[in-house]
N, C-alpha and C positions, 0 to 999 in steps of 0.2 A: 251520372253526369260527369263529365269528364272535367279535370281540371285547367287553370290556367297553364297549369306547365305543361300538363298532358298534350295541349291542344297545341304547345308551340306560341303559343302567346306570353308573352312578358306582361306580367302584373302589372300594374299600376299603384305604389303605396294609396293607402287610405290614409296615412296623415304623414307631412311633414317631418321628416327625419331627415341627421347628416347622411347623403347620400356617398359620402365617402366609408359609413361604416354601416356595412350591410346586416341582415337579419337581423339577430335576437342582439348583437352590441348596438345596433344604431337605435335601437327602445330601452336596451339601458342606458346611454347617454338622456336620451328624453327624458325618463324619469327617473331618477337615481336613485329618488327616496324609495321607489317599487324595485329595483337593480338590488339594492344591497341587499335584502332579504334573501330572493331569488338566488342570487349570485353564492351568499353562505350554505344553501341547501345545498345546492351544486358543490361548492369545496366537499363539505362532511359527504354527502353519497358518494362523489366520484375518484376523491384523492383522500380524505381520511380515513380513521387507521382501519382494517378491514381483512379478512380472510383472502379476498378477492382482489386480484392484485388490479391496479387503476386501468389497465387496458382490458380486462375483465369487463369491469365498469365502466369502461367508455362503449364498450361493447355491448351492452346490454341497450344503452341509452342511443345509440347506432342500428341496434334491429328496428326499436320500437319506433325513434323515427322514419326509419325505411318505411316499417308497416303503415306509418301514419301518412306515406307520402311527404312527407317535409323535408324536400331538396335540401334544404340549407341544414336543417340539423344535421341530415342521415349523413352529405357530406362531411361536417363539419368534424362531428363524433368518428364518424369512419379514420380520417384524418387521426384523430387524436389518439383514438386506441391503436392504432399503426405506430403511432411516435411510440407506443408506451408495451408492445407484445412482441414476444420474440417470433420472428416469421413477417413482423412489420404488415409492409399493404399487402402482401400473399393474402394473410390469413386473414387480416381484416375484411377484404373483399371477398375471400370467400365467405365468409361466417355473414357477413350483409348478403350476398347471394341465395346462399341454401345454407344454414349454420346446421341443419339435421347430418349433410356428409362433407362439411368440415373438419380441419384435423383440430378437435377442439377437446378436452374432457368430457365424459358424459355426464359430468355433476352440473357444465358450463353449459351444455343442449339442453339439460332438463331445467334451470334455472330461467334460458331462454323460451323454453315451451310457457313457462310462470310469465314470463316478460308479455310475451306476444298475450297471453290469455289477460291477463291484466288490461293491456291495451285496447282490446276488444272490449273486452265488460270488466267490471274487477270481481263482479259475482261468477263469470267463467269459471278463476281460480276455484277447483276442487280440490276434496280429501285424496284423491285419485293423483293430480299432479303436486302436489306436495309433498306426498308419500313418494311419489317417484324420485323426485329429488333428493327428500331423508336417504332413501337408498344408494342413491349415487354418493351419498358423503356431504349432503349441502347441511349444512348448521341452521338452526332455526333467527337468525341473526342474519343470516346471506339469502335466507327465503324473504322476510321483511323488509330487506333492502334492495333486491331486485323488486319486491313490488311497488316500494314507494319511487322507485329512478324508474321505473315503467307508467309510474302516474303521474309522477314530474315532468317527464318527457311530453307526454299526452298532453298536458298541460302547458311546456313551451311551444308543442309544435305548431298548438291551435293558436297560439300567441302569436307567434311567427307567422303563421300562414293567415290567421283573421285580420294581420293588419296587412296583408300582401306585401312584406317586406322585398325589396331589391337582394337578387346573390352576387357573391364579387364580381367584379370583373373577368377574373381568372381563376383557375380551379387552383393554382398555387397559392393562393389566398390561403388556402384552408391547413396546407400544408406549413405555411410560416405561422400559421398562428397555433398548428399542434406544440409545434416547438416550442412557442410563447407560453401555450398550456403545462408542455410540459417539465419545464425547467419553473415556473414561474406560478401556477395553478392556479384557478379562478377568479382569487381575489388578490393576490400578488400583483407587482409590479410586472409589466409586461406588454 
């Protein structure tokens, strides 16, 4: 069954939100006390301290919503790990595209194979792609953490998309607010 965006259709939120602040910010204005948990998972996975540099990890968190279908993340994350990678929207759009013949590392393709199999089932994840990864040079710390921001993600997108959140107005939305991300990071002022 094809989705609301698929079909050309604009959602309709299911409850009540500032319609000035689209997706997963206008449900954490709603509930804050549910925001700030959330919101610190997100700091430590995608901007604390890590092997994997923050456009890495925005990247991860970028496929999986693409995979998930969730306009607003996959835009959003796209955006952000473009603020935060050298090669900017190139390489972010590609690696959202086809990351298998992106110009990416093979530790960062096989870590993203981990991403997407998580996303699907988290029982997918095998002895088989994890070893591939150990091979490419991923640390048993960047395997863990790509699976838990590939479960996280799976878990905002259905957030996002099960309350039919509104996307900006404009695709430049997403772009001023990488900047806000990434000068600024999650929980920061911004």
């Amino acid at each position: 069954m094809a989705s609301s965006v698929d079909s050309g259709e604009v959602p309709v939120p299911h409850i009540k939100v500032d319609p000035g602040l689209p997706g997963i910010i206008g449900l954490f204005e709603y509930r804050p006390e549910t925001a700030k948990p959330l919101l610190e998972l997100t700091e430590v996975l995608l901007r604390g301290p890590s092997t994997l540099t923050r456009g890495e990890r925005e990247l991860i968190a970028a496929v999986v919503s693409r995979g998930n279908e969730c306009v607003f993340c996959a835009s959003a994350h796209e955006a952000f790990a473009a603020a935060q990678l050298d090669g900017g929207e190139s390489t972010a759009a590609q690696v959202a595209d086809d990351f298998e013949n992106a110009p990416i590392s093979g530790k960062l393709k096989a870590l993203l194979r981990i991403a997407a199999l998580t996303r699907k089932d988290g029982r997918s994840v095998d002895e088989a792609s994890v070893e591939a990864a150990k091979a490419e040079g991923a640390s048993e710390v960047e395997i863990h953490d790509t699976v838990l921001i590939a479960a996280a993600f799976s878990m905002f997108n259905r957030y996002v998309d099960g309350l039919a959140t509104e996307l900006p107005d404009s695709p430049a939305a997403y772009t001023e607010r990488a900047r806000q991300v990434a000068e600024y990071g999650y929980v920061g002022r911004g």
